[in-house]
C-alpha positions in Angstrom: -163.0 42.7 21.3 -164.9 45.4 22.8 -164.5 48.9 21.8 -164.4 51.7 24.5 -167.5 53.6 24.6 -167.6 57.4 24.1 -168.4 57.9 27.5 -165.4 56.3 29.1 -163.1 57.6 25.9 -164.5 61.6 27.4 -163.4 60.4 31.2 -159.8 59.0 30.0 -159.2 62.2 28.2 -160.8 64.7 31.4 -158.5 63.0 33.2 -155.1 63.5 31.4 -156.6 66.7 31.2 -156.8 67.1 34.4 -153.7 66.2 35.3 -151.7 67.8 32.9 -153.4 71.0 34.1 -152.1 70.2 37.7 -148.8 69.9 36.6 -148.4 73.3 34.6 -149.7 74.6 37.8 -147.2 72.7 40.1 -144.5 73.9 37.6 -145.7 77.4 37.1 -146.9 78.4 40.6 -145.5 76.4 43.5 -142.1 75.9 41.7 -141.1 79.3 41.6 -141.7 79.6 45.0 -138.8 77.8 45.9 -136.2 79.6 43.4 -135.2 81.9 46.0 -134.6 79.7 48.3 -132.1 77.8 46.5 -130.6 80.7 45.3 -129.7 81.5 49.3 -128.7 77.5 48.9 -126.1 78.1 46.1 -124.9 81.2 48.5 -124.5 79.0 51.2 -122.4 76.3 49.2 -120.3 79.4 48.0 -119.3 80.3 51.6 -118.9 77.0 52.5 -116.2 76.4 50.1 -114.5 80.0 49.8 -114.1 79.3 54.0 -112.7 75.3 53.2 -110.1 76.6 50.7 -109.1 79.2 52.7 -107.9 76.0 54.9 -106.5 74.0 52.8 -106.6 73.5 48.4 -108.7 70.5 46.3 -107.2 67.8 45.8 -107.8 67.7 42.1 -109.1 70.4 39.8 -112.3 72.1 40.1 -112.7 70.0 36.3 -112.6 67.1 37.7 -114.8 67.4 40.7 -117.6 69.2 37.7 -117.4 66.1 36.2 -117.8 63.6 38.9 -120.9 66.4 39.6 -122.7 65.6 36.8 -121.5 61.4 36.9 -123.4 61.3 40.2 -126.2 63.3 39.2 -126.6 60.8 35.9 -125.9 58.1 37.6 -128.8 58.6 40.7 -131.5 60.4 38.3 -133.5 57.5 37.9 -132.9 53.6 37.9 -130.3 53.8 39.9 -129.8 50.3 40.9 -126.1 49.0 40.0 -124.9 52.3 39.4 -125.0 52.9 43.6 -121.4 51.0 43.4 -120.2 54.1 40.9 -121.4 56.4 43.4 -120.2 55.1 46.3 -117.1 55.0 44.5 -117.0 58.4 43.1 -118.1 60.3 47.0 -115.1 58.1 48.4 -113.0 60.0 46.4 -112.8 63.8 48.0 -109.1 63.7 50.3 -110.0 66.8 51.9 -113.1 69.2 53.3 -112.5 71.5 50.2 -112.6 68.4 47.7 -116.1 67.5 49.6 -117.8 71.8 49.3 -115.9 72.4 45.8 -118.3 68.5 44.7 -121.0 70.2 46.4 -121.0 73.5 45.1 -120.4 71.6 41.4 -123.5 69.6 42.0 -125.6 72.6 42.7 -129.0 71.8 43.4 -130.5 69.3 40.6 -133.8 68.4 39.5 -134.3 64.4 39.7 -136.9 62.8 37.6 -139.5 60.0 38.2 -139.3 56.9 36.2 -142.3 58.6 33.8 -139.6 61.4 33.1 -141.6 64.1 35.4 -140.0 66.0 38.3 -139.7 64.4 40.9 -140.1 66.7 43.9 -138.0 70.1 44.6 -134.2 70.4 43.2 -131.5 68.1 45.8 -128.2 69.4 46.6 -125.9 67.1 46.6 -126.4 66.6 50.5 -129.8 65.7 49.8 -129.7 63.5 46.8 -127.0 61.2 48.8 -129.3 60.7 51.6 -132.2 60.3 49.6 -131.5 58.2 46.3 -128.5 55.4 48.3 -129.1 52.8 50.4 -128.0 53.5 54.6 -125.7 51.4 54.2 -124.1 52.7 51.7 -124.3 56.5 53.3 -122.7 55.1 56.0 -119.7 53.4 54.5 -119.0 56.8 52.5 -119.1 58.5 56.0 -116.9 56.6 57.6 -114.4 56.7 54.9 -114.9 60.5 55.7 -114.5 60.2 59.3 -111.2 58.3 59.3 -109.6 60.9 57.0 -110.6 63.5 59.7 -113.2 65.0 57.2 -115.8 66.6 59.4 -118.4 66.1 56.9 -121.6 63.6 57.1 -124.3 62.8 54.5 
């Protein structure tokens, strides 16, 4: 068996190095950047739903859509796989326009990981994450469900 030499030991650890150091700058520079702008985000998903519920109230209570917040978020941070049916599931379940912003404004804007456990990209609103983490197909089922409820709302 063949031991590494020094040389290539010295490269392997420049390299982690390396990257490491661009990831403590990702996270400390270019991150903050963007806080602002999902603060104006998390102002915009408070208007949209103080206007909804001015139409008409949730269909459940603002615990319940928290909860299926944070199911969806666990459930599409990662391997997501044969938990897409659970999603699907759980965005099929909002009766109204107010159910839909009051599960957006409970999701926020959340930071999804890569499979190594690092951030994967800028913070998704819920909007976002849909699109982005389930198959079409899937996006489009949960939209139609929407559209014959008369939910003017589309992922």
């Amino acid at each position: 068996m063949d031991t590494p030499s020094p040389k290539s030991a010295l490269a392997i650890t420049v390299l982690a190095a390396g990257g490491l150091g661009l990831y403590w700058a990702w996270d400390k520079f270019i991150r903050d950047e963007n806080k602002e702008e999902n603060q104006a985000s998390a102002q915009d998903r408070y208007k949209d739903l103080q206007d909804a519920m001015k139409e008409e109230r949730p269909t459940k209570p603002e615990s319940a859509w928290s909860g299926f917040a944070d199911q969806i978020y666990a459930l599409l941070n990662g391997w997501a796989g044969e938990n897409e049916t659970e999603v699907e599931r759980i965005l099929k379940e909002p009766a109204n326009l107010t159910d839909i912003r009051l599960l957006e404004y409970k999701f926020g804007a959340r930071q999804f990981q890569n499979a190594f456990g690092f951030p994967d990209g800028e913070p998704k609103t819920l909007r976002v994450a849909v699109s982005t983490e389930l198959w079409p197909s899937r996006v489009q089922r949960i939209n139609e469900v929407y559209m014959k409820r008369g939910i003017n709302y589309r992922f």
